[in-house]
C-alpha positions as CSV (number, residue, x, y, z in Angstrom):
1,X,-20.1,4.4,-4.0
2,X,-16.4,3.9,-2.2
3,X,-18.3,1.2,-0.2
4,X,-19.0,-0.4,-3.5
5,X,-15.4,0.2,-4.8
6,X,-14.3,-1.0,-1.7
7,X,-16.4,-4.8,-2.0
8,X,-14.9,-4.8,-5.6
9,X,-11.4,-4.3,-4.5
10,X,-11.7,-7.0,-1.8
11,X,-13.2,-9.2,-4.8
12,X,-10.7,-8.8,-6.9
13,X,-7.8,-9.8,-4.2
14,X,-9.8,-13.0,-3.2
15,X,-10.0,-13.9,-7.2
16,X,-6.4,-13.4,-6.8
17,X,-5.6,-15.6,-4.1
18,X,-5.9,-18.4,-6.6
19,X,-3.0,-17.3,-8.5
20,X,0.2,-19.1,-7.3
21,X,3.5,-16.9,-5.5
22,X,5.8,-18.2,-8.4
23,X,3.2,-16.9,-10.8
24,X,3.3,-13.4,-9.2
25,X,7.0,-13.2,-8.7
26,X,7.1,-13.9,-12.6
27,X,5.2,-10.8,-13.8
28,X,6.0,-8.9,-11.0
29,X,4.1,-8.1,-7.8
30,X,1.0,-6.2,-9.1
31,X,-0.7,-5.3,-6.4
32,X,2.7,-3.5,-5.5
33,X,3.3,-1.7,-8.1
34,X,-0.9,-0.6,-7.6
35,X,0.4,0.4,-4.1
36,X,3.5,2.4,-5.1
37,X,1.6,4.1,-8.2
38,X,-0.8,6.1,-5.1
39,X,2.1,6.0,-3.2
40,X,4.4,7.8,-5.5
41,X,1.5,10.3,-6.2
42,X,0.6,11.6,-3.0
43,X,4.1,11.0,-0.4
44,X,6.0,13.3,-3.4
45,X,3.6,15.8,-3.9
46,X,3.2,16.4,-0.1
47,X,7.2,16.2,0.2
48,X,6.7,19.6,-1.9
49,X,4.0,20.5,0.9
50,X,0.9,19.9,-2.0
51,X,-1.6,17.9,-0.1
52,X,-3.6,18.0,-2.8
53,X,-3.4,15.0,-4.4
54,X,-3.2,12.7,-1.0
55,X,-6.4,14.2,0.4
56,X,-7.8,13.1,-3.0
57,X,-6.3,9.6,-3.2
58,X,-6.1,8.9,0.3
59,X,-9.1,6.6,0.4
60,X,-7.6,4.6,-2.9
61,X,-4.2,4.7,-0.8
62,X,-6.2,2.5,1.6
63,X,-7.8,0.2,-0.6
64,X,-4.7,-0.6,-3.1
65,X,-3.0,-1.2,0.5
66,X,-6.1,-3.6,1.1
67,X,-5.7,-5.3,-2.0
68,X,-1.6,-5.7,-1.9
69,X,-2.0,-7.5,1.7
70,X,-4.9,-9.7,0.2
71,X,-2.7,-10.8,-2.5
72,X,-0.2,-14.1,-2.7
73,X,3.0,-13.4,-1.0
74,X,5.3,-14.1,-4.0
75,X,8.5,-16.6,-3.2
76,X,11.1,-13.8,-3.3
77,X,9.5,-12.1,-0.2
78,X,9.9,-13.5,3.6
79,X,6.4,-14.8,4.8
80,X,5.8,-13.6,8.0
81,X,8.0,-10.3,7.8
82,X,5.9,-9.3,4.9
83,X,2.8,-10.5,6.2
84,X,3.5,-8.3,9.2
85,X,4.9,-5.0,7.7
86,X,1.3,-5.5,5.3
87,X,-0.8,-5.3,8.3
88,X,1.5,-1.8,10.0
89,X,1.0,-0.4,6.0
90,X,-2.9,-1.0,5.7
91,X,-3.6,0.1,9.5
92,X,-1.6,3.4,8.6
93,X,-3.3,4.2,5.2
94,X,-6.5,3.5,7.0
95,X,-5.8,5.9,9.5
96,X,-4.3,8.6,7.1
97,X,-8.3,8.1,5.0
98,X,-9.6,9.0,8.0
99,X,-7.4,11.5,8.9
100,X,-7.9,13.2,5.5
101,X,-11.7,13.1,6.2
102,X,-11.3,15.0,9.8
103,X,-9.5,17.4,8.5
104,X,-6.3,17.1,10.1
105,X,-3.6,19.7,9.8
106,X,-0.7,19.2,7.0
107,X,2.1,18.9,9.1
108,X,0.2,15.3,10.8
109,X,-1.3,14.4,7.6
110,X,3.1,14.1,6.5
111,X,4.2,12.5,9.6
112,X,1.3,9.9,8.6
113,X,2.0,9.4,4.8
114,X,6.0,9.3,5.5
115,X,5.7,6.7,8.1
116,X,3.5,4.8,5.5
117,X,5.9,5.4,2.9
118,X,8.9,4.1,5.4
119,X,6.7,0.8,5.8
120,X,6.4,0.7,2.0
121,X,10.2,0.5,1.5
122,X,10.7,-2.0,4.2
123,X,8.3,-4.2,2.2
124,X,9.8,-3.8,-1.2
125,X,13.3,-4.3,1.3
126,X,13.7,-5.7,4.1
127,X,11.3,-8.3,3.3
128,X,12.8,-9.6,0.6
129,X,14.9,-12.8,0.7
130,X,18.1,-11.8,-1.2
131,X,19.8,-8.4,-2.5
132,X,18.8,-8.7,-6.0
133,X,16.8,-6.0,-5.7
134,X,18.8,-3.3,-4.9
């Protein structure tokens, strides 16, 4: 079954590649505000020590990360900075899924999700072009 939802999700980001940059800066960046919606709901929770809901979301973490990097770069973000940051964000979330399914203790499983949630806010920062933002 996640293997399933997994081949949709990638699906669903190559349909998307089609779609222009201007068209995503326009309505915002979707697949970024798919990411910071599991974001939001497991880094918070676990800043409050509940690991609850990121050992239940951690493999949708992944793919919504999956799906964000597979998705047009609009025209308000910087290329190859984004690009970059992307691939550091879906290699962490990947690693926190799989850290969730060995089992690993709390106090990793936080250092993992608030070094992914750092490289979330570099994104929606640092890569930007201008301050407008903020």
């Amino acid at each position: 079954m996640k293997k399933y939802f997994a081949l949709v999700i990638i699906a669903v980001a190559a349909l998307a590649q089609t779609a222009t940059a201007q068209t995503s800066t326009k309505k915002g960046w979707q697949e970024m505000k798919n990411f910071h919606h599991f974001m939001s709901g497991t880094f918070h929770p676990a800043e409050d020590n509940d690991f609850a809901p990121l050992r239940a979301k951690a493999d949708s973490l992944y793919l919504s990360a999956v799906a964000w990097q597979l998705s047009p770069i609009p025209a308000d973000f910087k290329e190859k900075e984004t690009k970059e940051t992307l691939i550091t964000l879906v290699s962490q979330t990947k690693a926190i899924a799989e850290a969730v399914k060995n089992k690993v203790d709390d106090k990793e499983l936080f250092k993992m999700i608030n070094e992914a949630h750092d490289t979330f806010h570099k994104i929606v920062g640092e890569c930007r072009k201008d301050d407008d933002h903020k």
